[in-house]
Every structure is written in structure tokens, then in C-alpha cells.
C-alpha positions in Angstrom: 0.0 0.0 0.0 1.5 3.5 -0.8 0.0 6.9 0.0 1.4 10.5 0.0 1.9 12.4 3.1 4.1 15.7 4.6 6.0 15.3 7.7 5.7 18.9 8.9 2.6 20.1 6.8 2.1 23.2 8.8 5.5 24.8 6.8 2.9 24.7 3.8 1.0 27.5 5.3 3.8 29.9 4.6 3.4 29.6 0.9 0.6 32.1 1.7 3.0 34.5 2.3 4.4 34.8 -0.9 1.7 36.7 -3.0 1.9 39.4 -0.4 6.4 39.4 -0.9 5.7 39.4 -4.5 3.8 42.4 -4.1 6.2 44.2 -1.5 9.0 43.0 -4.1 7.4 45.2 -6.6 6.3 47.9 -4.9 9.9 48.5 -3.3 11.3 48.3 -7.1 8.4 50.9 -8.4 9.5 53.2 -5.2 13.7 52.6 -5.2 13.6 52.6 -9.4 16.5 56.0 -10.8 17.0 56.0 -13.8 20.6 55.1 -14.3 21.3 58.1 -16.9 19.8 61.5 -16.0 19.4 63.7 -19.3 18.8 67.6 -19.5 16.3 67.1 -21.6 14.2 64.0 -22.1 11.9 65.4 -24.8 12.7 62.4 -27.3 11.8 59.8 -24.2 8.2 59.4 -25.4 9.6 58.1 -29.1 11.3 55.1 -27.2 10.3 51.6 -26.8 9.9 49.5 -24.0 13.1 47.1 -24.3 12.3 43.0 -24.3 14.9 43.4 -21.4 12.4 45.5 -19.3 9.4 43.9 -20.0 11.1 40.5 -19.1 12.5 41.9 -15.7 9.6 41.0 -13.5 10.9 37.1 -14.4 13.8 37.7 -11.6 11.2 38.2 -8.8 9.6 35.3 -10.1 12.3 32.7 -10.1 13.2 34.1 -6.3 9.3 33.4 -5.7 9.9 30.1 -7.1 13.0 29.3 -4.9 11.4 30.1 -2.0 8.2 28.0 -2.8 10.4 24.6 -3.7 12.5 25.7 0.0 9.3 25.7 1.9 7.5 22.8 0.2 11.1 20.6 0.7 11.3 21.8 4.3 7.4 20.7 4.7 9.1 16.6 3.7 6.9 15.3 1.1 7.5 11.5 1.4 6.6 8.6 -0.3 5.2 5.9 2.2 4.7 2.6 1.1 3.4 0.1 4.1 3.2 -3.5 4.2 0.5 -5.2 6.4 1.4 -8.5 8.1 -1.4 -10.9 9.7 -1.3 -13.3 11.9 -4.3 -15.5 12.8 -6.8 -16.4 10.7 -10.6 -15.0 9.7 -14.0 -16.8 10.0 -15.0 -18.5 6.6 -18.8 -17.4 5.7 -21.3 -18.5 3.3 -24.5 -16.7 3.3 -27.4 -18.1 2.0 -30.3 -15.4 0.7 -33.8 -16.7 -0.4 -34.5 -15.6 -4.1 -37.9 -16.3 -4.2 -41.3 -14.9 -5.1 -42.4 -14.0 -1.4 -39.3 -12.1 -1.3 -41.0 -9.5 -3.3 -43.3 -8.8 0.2 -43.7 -5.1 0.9 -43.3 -5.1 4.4 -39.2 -4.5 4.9 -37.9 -0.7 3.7 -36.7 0.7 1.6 -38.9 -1.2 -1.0 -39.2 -5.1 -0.1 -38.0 -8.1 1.7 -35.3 -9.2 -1.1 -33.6 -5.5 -1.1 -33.6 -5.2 2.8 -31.3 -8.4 3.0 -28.7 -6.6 0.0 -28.9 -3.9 2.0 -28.1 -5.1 5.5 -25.4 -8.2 3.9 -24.0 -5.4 2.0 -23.2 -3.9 5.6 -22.3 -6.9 6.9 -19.7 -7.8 3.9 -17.8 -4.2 4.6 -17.4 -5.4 8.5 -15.3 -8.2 7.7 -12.4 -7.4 6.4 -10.4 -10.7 7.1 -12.8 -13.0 6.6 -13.3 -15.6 3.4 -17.0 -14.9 2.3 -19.7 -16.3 -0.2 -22.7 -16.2 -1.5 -25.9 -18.6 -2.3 -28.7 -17.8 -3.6 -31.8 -20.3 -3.5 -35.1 -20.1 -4.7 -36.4 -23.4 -6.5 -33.0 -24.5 -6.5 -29.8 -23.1 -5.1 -27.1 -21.3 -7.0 -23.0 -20.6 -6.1 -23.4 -16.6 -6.7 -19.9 -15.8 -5.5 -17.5 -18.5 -4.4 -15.9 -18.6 -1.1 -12.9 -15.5 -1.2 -11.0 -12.7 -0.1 -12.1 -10.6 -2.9 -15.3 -8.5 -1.2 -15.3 -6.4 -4.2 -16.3 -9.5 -6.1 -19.2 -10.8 -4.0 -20.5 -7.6 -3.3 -21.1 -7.4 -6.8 -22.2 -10.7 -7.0 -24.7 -9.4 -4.0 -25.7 -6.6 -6.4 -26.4 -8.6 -9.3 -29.2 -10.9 -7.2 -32.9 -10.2 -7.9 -36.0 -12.1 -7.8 -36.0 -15.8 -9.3 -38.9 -14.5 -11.4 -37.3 -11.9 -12.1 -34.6 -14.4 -13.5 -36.5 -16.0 -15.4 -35.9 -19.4 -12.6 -38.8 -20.9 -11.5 -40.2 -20.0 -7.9 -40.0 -21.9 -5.2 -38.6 -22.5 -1.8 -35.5 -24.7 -1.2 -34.2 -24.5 2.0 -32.4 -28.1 2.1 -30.8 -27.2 -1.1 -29.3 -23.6 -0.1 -28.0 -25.0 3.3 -26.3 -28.0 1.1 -25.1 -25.5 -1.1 -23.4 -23.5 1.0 -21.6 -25.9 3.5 -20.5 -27.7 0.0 -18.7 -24.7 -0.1 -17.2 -24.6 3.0 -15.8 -28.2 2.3 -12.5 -27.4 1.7 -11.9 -24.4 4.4 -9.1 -24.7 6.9 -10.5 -22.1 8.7 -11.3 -23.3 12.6 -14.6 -21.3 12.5 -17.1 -22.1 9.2 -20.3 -20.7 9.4 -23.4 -20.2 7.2 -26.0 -17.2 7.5 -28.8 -18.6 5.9 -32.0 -15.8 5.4 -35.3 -16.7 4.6 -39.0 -15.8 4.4 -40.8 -19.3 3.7 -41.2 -22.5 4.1 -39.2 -25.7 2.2 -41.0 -26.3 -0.5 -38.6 -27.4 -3.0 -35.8 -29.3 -3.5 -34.4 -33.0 -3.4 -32.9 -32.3 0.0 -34.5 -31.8 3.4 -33.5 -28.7 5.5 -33.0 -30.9 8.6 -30.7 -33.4 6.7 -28.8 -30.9 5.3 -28.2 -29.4 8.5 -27.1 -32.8 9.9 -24.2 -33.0 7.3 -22.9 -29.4 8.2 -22.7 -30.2 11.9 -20.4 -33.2 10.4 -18.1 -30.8 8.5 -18.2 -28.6 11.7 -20.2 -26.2 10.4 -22.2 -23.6 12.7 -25.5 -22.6 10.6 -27.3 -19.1 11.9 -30.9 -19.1 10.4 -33.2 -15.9 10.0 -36.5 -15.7 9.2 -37.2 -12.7 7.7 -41.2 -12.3 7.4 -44.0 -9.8 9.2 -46.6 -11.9 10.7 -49.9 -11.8 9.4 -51.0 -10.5 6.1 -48.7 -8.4 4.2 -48.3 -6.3 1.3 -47.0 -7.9 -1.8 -47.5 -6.8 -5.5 -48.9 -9.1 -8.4 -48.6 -8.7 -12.1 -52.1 -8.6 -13.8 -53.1 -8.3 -17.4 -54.2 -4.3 -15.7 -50.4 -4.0 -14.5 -48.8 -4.7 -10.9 -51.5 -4.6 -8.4 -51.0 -4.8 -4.6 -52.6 -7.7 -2.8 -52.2 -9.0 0.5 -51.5 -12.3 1.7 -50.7 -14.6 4.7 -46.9 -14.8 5.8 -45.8 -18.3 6.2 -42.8 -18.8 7.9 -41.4 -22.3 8.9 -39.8 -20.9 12.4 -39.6 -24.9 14.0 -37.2 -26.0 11.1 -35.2 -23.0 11.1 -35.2 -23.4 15.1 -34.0 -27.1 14.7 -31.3 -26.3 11.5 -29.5 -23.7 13.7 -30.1 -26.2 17.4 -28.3 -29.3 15.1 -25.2 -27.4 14.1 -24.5 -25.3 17.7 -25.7 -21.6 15.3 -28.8 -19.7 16.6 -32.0 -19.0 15.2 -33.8 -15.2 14.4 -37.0 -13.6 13.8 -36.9 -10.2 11.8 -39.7 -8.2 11.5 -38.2 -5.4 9.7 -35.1 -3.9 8.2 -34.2 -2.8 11.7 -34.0 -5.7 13.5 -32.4 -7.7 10.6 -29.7 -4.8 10.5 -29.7 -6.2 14.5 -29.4 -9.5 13.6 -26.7 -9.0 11.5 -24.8 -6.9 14.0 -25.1 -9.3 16.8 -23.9 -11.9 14.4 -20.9 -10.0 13.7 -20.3 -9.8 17.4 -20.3 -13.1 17.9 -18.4 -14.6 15.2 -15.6 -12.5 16.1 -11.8 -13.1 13.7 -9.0 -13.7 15.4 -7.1 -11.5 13.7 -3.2 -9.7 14.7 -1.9 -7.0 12.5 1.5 -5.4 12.2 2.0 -2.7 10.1 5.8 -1.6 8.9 5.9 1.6 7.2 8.8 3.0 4.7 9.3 6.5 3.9 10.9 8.0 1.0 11.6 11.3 1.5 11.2 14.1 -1.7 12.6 16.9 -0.2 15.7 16.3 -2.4 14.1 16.5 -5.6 13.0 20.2 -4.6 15.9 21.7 -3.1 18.0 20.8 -6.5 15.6 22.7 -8.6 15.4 25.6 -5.8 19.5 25.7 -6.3 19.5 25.7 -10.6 16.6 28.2 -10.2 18.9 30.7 -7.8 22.0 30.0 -9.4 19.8 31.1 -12.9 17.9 34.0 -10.9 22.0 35.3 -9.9 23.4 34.7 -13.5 20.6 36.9 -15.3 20.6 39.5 -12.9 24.2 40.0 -13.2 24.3 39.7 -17.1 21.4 39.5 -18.9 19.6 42.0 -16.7 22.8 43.6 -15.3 22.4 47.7 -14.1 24.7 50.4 -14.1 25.6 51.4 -10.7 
């Protein structure tokens, strides 16, 4: 990793100074300026041109402006710092599972429904773990490897960004809960990590799906995997839009929720089961969580510096040494 930084950046400030010694420069030169000849008469003055010599002469004060602003900048030490991170330990290896299907579309989580809530709040959770292997299922009829288990959160929370509804995906609807927990400790096989976990969210019941929730769960306990289960449902009837031949009309239906199942998947494999009622408490959820499933992570950080300050005070010496050698040539006056 390499950023820019100044060791003494408070030196910068005096580079506001030198507008106001440019002007007192040229003020003291339009005060102290005699003619070096004096003439009797100067009636043929006005016939004369300003010399190239003259018009140039304000370039002096500017190259000792110049000097000045590469001494202060130099003295300021620019430096180049490049910093290498070492860790010790190891993350937690995570595979959330998100439910895809149609019920997901419910109205009753902000900002707009259940399936953009859980983005919203795994996005959160994705930026809090830094250290940790993560990826992503998605299940709705079937289950689907979204992102693969890695280091790369870039990647999965694009992959996180890409999920919408299975209709929407043209998959076909459905609910299968067996085949997302499956799908997600099959890829947490081959961790090394000591801590493997699966954050599986739903708002259903299994309804779908060659593999029972329960049995699934059973072979993650036997990989050593923890599985946390959230239902994410209002009870009762809730909102939830319908496509009609007369466009999307809001009906409202009966949430269903399978709360004994998810109870027994998370009891089986040593995780913990939670209701959400709304984006709130699933950001809650999530939080706690993160609290729990805590990496045990050490970092050392070594930093170089490369200082600059060199590559400023050599122009600030070839731009004095010029500013000396003009004035006493090019722009030479007789005393």
C-alpha cells in the first residue's frame, strides 16, 4: 500500500506568504527605481520603446518566488510511504445463504421489499469483515453458487448486487431451504479455517428441493459447520404486489414462515435462530452476528518513507543560481 503524506505540513502555510512578498518585491522596485542616466532634456523619451529586457525583468522576482516556494514545500518533507500489512491468525469463513424467491418481493421491509432489505443489511455486513473468506448462495427453486468462497469482497458484493427475484430471472419460484444449506456448507468443504459458518436468510417454508433442511443441517454439523438461520417475514397478512393483465396490483397475503425448522437447522449445528420483523431488526441481527463470530485476527504494520525533499531543493539551487546569473548579465544595471 503507498499513499502520500508531509512530515511537517504546517510549513505549507507559509506559501501564503508569498503573493503578499511578491507584491512588496514590486512595490519596493516601483519606489527605489532612478534612472541610471539623468538627461537635460528628455523630450525624445516618449519616441522610445519598452526594451524586451524591461518587459522581461519581473521574471527575476519570479524565479526568487519560485525558490522560496520549492525551499518551503522541501522543508514541509513530502514523502513517499509505502506500508506493508502482516497478519497473523486467521478469519471466520462465511457462506451466506439469501432466499430468491417470489415472497421475497413482500412489501413489508424498507426501503422497498424483503429481497432488497437483506442486499442492503449483507452489503453492511460484507464491509465489516475485512479478514474473513466470504460467499454467496442464492436459492429459490434450486440453489445457486453466486460468489465462491474468497478474499475478494469487491467481487461478491457485486455478485450481491447482481441478485434479484428468481422470477425476475426468469428461474422458476419456489422454496428450497435443504438445497441452499447444502449449497453452501458444500462450499465450505474445503476451508481450513477453525470457525465455518453459514448465515442462511429466509422468508418461507421448504417447498422445493431433493434435500430436506434438517438433513442438510445434519451433514454441516459433520463438517463442523455452525449454521445461523433468519427468518425474515411480518406476521400476518402483508403487502405484496402481483402482475395482472391491468399492470402490478398490490394484494395482501398470509406470511408463512417455517420458524420450528429454522429453530431445529440452527439447534443441530451449535448456530442460533432469528425472527426479523423489519429492516431494523435484521440490521440487528446481522450486528449481533458480527459480534459473535468475532476473527481472530493480529496486524502489524511496517511503514517506509521516501523522502522528496531532495528532488525540490536541487531545482530551488539551478533556479537561484539562474535567478544570480541573469541578474548579473542579462539584466545587469549600471551602478
Amino acid at each position: 500500500m503507498t499513499s502520500f503524506r508531509f512530515e511537517a505540513p504546517w510549513i505549507l502555510s507559509l506559501l501564503l506568504l508569498l503573493p503578499l512578498l511578491g507584491l512588496l518585491l514590486y512595490w519596493l522596485r516601483q519606489r527605489n527605481g532612478v534612472p541610471t542616466f539623468r538627461y537635460s532634456m528628455a523630450g525624445f523619451a516618449p519616441g522610445l520603446k519598452r526594451s524586451w529586457k524591461m518587459s522581461l525583468r519581473p521574471l527575476l522576482t519570479l524565479l526568487r518566488l519560485g525558490v522560496m516556494a520549492l525551499i518551503i514545500v522541501g522543508l514541509a518533507r513530502p514523502q513517499i510511504v509505502q506500508g506493508r500489512e502482516i497478519i497473523r491468525g486467521e478469519g471466520v469463513d462465511i457462506a451466506l445463504a439469501l432466499d430468491i424467491s417470489g415472497s421475497m418481493a413482500s412489501l413489508d421491509f424498507e426501503p422497498s421489499n424483503r429481497l432488497e432489505a437483506a442486499k442492503q443489511v449483507i452489503s453492511d455486513f460484507i464491509a465489516e469483515r475485512p479478514y474473513d473468506k466470504l460467499g454467496l448462495v442464492i436459492f429459490s427453486n434450486e440453489a445457486f453458487s453466486q460468489s465462491p468462497l474468497t478474499l475478494d469482497h469487491n467481487m461478491v458484493q457485486r455478485s450481491l448486487d447482481q441478485v434479484e427475484l428468481a422470477t425476475d430471472l426468469g428461474l422458476e419460484d419456489g422454496t428450497a431451504i435443504g438445497l441452499g444449506i447444502a449449497n453452501a456448507a458444500n462450499m465450505l468443504t474445503n476451508s481450513d479455517a477453525q470457525s465455518k459458518v453459514v448465515i442462511l436468510l429466509t422468508d418461507g417454508v421448504n417447498n422445493a428441493g431433493q434435500i430436506d433442511p434438517l438433513t442438510a443441517a445434519e451433514a454441516a454439523k459433520a463438517l463442523g459447520i455452525k449454521v445461523y438461520t433468519i427468518g425474515a417475514a411480518r406476521p400476518g397478512t402483508v403487502p405484496v404486489p402481483m402482475d395482472t393483465p391491468f399492470g402490478t396490483q398490490i394484494t395482501y397475503q398470509e406470511s408463512v414462515l417455517d420458524e420450528a425448522t429454522l429453530q431445529q437447522v440452527a439447534d443441530i449445528t451449535g448456530g442460533r435462530y432469528y425472527r426479523a420483523q423489519d429492516t431494523e431488526g435484521l440490521q440487528q441481527i446481522y450486528d449481533e452476528i458480527n459480534q459473535l463470530e468475532k476473527s481472530q485476527v493480529e496486524i502489524e504494520v511496517f511503514n517506509q518513507y521516501q523522502e522528496l525533499a531532495l528532488w525540490l531543493i536541487i531545482p530551488a539551487i539551478l533556479l537561484m543560481l539562474a535567478e544570480i546569473i541573469l541578474r548579473k548579465t542579462v539584466f545587469r544595471t549600471i551602478p
